[in-house]
ROPAZA-82349 format. One record per atom (N, C-alpha, C, O): x, y, z. Coordinates in steps of 0.2 Angstrom, whole numbers, padded with zeros to 4 digits, always signed. Example, Ala and Ser with C-alpha at 12.3 -4.5 7.8 and 13.67 -1.06 7.14 Angstrom:
BEGIN
+0066-0028+0039
+0062-0022+0039
+0066-0016+0039
+0071-0017+0042
+0064-0011+0035
+0068-0005+0036
+0064+0000+0039
+0067+0006+0040
END
This chain:
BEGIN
+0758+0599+1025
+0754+0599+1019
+0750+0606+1018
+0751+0609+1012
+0747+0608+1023
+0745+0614+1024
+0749+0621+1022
+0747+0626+1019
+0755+0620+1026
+0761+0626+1023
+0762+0624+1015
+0762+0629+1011
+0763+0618+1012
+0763+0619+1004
+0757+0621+1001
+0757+0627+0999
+0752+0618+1002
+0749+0622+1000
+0748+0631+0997
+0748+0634+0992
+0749+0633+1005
+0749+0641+1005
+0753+0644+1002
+0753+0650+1001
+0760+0640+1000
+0765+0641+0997
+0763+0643+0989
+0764+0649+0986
+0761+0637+0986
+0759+0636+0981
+0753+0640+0979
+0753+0642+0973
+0747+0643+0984
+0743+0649+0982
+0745+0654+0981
+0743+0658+0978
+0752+0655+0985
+0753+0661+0985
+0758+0664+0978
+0760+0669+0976
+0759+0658+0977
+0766+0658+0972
+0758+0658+0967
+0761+0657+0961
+0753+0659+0966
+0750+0659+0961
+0748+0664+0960
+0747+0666+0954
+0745+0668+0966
+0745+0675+0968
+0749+0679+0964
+0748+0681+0959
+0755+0678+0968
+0760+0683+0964
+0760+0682+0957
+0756+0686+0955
+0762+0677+0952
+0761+0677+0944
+0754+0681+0942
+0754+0684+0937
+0748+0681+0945
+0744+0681+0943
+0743+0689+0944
+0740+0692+0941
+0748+0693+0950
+0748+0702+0950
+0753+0702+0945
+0753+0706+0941
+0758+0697+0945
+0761+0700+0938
+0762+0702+0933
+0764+0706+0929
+0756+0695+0932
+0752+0696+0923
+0749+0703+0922
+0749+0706+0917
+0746+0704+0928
+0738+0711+0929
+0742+0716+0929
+0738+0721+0929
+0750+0717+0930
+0752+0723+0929
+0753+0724+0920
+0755+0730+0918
+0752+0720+0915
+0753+0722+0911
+0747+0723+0906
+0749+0727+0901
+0739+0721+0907
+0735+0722+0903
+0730+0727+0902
+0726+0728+0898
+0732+0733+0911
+0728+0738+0907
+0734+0743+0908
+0733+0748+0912
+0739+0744+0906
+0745+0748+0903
+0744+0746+0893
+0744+0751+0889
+0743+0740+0892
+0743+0740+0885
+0739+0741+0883
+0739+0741+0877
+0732+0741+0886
+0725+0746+0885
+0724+0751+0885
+0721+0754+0881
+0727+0754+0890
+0728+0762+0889
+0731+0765+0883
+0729+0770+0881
+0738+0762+0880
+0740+0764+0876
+0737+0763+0870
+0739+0767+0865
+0734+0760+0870
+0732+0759+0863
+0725+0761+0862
+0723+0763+0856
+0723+0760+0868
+0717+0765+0865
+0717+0774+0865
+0711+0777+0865
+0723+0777+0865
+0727+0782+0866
+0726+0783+0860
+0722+0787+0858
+0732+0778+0855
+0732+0779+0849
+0727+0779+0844
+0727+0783+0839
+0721+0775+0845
+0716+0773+0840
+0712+0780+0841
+0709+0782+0837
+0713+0785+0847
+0707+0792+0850
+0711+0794+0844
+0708+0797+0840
+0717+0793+0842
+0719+0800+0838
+0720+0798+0829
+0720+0803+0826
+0720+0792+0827
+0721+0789+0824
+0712+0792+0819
+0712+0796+0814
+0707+0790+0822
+0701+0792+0821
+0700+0798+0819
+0697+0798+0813
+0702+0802+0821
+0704+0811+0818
+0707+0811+0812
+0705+0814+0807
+0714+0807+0812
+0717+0807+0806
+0716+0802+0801
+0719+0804+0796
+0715+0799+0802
+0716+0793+0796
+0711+0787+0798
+0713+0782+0802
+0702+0786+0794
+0700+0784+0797
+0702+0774+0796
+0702+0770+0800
+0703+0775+0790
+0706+0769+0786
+0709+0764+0792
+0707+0759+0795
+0715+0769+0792
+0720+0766+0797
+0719+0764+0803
+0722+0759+0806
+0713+0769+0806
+0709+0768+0811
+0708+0761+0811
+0711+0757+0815
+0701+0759+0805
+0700+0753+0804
+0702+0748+0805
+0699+0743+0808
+0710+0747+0803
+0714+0743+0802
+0718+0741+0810
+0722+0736+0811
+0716+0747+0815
+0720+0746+0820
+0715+0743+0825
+0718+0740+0830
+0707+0742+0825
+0705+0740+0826
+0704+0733+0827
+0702+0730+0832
+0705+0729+0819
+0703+0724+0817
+0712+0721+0821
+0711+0715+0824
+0717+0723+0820
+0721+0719+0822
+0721+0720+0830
+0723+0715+0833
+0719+0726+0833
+0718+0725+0840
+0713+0721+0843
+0713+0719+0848
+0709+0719+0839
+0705+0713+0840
+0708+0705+0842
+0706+0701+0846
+0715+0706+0835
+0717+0700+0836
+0720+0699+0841
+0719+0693+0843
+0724+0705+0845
+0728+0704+0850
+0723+0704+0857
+0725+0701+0862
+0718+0705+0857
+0713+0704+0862
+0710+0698+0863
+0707+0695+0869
+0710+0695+0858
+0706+0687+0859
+0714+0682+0862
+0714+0678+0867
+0719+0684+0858
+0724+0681+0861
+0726+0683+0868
+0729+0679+0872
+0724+0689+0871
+0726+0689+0879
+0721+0685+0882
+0722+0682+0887
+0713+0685+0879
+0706+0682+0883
+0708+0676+0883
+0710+0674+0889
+0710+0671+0876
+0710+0664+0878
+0718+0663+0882
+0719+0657+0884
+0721+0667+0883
+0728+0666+0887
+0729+0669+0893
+0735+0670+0896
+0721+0672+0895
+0723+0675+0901
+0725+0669+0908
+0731+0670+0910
+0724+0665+0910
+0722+0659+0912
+0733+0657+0913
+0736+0657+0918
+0735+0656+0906
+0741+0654+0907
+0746+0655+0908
+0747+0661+0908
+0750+0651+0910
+0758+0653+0913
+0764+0652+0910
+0770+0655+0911
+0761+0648+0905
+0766+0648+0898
+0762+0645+0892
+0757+0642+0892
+0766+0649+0886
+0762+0648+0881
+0766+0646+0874
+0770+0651+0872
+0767+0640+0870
+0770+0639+0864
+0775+0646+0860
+0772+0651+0858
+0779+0645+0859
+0781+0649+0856
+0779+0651+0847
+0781+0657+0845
+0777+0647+0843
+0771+0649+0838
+0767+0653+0840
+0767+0659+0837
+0762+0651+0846
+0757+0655+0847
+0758+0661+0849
+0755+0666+0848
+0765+0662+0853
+0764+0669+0855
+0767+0675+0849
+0767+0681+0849
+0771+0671+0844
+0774+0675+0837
+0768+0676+0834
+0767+0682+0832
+0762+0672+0832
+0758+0672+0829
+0754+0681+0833
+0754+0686+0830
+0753+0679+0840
+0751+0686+0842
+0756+0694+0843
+0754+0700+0844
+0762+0690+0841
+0767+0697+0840
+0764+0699+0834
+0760+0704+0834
+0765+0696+0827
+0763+0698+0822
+0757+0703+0821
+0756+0708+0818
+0750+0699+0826
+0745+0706+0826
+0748+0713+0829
+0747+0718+0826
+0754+0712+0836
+0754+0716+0839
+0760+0722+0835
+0759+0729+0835
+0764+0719+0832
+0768+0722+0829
+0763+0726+0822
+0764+0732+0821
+0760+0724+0819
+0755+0727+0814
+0751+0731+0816
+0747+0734+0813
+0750+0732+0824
+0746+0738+0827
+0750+0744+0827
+0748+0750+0827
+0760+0741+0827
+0764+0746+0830
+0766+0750+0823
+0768+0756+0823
+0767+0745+0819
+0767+0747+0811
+0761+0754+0808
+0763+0759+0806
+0756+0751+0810
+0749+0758+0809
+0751+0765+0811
+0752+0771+0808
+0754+0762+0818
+0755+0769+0821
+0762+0774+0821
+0763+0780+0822
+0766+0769+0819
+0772+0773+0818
+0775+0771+0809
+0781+0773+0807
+0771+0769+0805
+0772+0769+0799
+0780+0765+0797
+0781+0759+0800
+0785+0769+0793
+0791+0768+0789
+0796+0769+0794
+0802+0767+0792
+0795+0771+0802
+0800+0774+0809
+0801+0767+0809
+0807+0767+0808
+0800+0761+0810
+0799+0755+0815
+0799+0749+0808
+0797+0750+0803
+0802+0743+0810
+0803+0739+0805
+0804+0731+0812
+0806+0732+0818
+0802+0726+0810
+0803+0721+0812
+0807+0714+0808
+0805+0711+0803
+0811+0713+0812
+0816+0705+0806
+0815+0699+0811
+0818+0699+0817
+0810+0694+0810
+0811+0688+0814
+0814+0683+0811
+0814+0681+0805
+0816+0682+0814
+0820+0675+0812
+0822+0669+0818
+0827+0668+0821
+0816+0664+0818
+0814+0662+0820
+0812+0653+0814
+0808+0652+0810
+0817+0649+0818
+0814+0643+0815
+0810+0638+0817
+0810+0636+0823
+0805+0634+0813
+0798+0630+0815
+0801+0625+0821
+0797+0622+0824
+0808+0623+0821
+0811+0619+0826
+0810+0623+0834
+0811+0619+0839
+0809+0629+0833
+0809+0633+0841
+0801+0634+0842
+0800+0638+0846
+0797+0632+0839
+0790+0634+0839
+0785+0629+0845
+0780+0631+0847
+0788+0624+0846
+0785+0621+0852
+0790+0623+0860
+0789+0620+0865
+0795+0628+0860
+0797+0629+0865
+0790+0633+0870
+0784+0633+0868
+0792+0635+0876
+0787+0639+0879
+0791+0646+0881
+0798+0646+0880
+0788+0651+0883
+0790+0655+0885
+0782+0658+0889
+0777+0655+0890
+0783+0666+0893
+0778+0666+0899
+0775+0670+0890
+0778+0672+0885
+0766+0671+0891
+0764+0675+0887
+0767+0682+0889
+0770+0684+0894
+0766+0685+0882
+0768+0695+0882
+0774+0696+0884
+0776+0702+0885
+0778+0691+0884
+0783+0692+0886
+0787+0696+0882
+0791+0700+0884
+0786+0694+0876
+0791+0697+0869
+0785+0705+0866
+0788+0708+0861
+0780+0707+0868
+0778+0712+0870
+0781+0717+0875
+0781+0722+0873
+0782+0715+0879
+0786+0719+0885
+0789+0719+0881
+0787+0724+0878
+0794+0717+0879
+0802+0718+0877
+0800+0723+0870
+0804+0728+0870
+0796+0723+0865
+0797+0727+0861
+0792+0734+0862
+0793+0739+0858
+0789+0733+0866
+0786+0740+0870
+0790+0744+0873
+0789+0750+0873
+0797+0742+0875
+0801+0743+0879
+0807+0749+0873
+0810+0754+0873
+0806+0745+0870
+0809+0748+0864
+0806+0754+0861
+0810+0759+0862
+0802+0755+0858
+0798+0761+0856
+0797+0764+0863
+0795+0770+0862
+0798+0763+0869
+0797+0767+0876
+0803+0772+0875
+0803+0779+0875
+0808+0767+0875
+0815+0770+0876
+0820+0774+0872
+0825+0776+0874
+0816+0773+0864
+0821+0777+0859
+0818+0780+0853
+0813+0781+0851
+0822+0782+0851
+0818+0790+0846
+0815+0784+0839
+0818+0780+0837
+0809+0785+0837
+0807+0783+0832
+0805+0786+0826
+0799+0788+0826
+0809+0788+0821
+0807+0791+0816
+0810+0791+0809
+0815+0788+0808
+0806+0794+0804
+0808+0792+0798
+0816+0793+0797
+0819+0788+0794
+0820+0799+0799
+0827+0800+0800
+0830+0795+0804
+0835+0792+0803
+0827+0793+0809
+0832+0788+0811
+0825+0781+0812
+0823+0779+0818
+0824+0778+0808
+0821+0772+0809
+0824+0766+0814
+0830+0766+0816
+0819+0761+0815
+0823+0758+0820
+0819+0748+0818
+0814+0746+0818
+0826+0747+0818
+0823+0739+0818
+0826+0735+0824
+0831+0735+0827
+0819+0731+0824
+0820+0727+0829
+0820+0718+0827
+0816+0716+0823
+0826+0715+0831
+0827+0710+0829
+0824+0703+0835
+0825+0703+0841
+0822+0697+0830
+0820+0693+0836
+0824+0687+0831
+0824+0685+0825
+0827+0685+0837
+0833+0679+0835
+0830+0672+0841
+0828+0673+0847
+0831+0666+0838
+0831+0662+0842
+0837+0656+0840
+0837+0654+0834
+0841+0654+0845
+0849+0651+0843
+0849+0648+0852
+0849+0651+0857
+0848+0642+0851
+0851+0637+0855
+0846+0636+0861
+0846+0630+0861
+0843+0637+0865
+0836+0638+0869
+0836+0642+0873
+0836+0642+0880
+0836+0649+0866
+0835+0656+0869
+0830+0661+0864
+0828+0658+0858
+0830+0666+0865
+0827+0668+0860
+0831+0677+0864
+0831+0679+0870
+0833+0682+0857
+0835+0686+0860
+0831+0693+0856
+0829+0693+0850
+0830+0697+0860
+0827+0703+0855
+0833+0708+0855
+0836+0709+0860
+0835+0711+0850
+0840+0718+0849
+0837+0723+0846
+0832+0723+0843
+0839+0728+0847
+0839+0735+0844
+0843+0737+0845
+0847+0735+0850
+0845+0744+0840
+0850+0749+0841
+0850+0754+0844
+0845+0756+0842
+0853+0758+0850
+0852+0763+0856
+0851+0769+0851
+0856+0771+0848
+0846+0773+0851
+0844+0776+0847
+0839+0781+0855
+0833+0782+0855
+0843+0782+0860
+0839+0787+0865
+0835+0791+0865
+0835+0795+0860
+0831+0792+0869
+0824+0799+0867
+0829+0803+0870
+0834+0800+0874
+0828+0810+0867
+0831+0816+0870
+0828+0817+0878
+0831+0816+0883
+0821+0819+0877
+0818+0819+0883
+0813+0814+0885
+0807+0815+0885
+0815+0809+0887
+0812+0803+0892
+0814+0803+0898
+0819+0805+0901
+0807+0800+0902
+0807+0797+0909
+0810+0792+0912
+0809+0786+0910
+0817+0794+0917
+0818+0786+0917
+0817+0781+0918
+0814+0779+0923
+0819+0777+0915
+0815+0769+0917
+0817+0768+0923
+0823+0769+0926
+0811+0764+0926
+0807+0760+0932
+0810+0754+0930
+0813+0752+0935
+0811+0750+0925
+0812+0743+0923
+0809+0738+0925
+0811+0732+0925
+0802+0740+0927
+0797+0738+0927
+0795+0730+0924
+0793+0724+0926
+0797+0734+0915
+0794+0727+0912
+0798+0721+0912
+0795+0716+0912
+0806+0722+0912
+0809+0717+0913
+0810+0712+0920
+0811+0706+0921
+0809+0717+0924
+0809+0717+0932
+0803+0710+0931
+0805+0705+0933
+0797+0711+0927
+0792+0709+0927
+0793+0703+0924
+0789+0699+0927
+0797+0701+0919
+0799+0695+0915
+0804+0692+0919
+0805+0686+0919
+0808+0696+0922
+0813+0690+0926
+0808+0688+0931
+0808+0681+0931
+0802+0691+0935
+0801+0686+0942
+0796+0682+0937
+0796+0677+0940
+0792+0682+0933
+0789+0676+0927
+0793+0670+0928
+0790+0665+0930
+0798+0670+0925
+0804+0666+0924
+0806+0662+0931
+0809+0656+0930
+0805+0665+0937
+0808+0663+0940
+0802+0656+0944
+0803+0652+0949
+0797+0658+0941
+0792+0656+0944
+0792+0647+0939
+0788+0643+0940
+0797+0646+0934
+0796+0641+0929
+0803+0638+0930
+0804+0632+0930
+0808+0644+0930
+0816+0640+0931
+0821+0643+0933
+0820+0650+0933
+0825+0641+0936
+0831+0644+0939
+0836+0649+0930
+0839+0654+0931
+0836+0647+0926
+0837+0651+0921
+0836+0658+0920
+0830+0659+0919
+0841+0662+0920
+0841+0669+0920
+0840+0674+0914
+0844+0674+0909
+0835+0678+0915
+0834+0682+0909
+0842+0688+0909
+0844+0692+0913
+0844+0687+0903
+0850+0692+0903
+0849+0699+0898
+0845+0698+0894
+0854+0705+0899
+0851+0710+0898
+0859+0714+0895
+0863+0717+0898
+0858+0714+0889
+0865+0716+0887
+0866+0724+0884
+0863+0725+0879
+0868+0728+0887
+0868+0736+0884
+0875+0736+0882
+0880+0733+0885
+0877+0739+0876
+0884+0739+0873
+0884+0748+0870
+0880+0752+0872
+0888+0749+0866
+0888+0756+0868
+0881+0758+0859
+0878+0763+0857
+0881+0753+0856
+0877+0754+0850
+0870+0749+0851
+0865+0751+0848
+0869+0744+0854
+0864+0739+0855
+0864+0739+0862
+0867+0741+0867
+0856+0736+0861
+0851+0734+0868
+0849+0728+0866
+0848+0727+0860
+0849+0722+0870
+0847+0715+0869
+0845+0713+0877
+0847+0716+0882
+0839+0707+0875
+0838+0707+0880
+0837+0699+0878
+0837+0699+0872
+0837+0694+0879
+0838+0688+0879
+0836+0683+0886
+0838+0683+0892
+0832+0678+0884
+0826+0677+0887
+0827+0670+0887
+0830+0669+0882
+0826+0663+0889
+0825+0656+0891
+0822+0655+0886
+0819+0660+0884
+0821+0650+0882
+0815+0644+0877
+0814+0639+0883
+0818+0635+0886
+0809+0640+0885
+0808+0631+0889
+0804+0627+0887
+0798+0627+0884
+0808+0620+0889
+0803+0614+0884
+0796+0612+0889
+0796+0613+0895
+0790+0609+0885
+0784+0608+0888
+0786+0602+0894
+0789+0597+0895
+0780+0606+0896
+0781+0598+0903
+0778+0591+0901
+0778+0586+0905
END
């Protein structure tokens, strides 16, 4: 009983460095962007605030969890993605398509953060070549796409954040997060899981 136990803290341990590896990476960055934002454009400034608010309340009240509805965490992309909007303007576009039938599944939070951080990490953003990012959900998955649009000069990925989402997942199902690179698309596609 003893050895379960320790099992079980430790298995709680680890999710819980997992989470902490992603919340001051997405603090750094953004309060990156808001230092320069302020110089330029105080407006805009304002505005990245108030939505970085919203994305902050949602990590405060979801620090805690291990899965979190799927409504609620689209509800938190749309702040996040309007942070991403501010900063990179007409470069970046987002299409969800997502139906209210997939809205009680679960998934880990930030999970679908990671994956579109991932995107603007790894590929050129700009008015010449814009980039849209698609979120699909079809059968009990949900998948993110983008078009391989390469930085000329980027660091290479760690894969870190994915790394980070597979051992999430493994901590809720034997279910595999899968990762498809084709010679024009990046997808990454991810479990739905139903509540307990």
């Amino acid at each position: 009983m003893e050895l379960e136990r320790y099992k079980t803290e430790s298995l709680q341990a680890q999710l819980q460095n997992l989470k902490n590896q992603i919340n001051p990476h997405f603090l750094f960055n953004n309060l990156s962007v808001l230092s320069s934002l302020v110089y330029k454009d105080q407006d805009k400034a304002v505005d990245f605030i108030n939505q970085l608010s919203k994305v902050y309340r949602y990590l405060l009240d979801n620090r805690t969890s291990e899965l979190i509805r799927l409504d609620e965490e689209l509800a938190f992309i749309a702040s996040y993605t309007n942070l991403i909007q501010i900063r990179f303007g007409e470069s970046i576009h987002f299409k969800i398509a997502v139906g209210a039938d997939f809205f009680n599944k679960m998934i880990p939070p930030l999970a679908l953060q990671i994956l579109i951080e991932n995107v603007i990490k790894h590929n050129e953003l700009s008015p010449e070549h814009p980039m849209t990012v698609y979120l699909t959900a079809k059968g009990n998955t949900l998948e993110v796409k983008n078009r391989l649009q390469p930085r000329i000069n980027t660091e290479q990925s760690t894969g870190t954040g994915l790394q980070n989402i597979r051992e999430r997942y493994r901590f809720f199902t034997g279910l595999g997060v899968e990762v498809q690179t084709g010679p024009e698309n990046f997808s990454v596609t991810i479990p739905l899981l139903n509540a307990s």
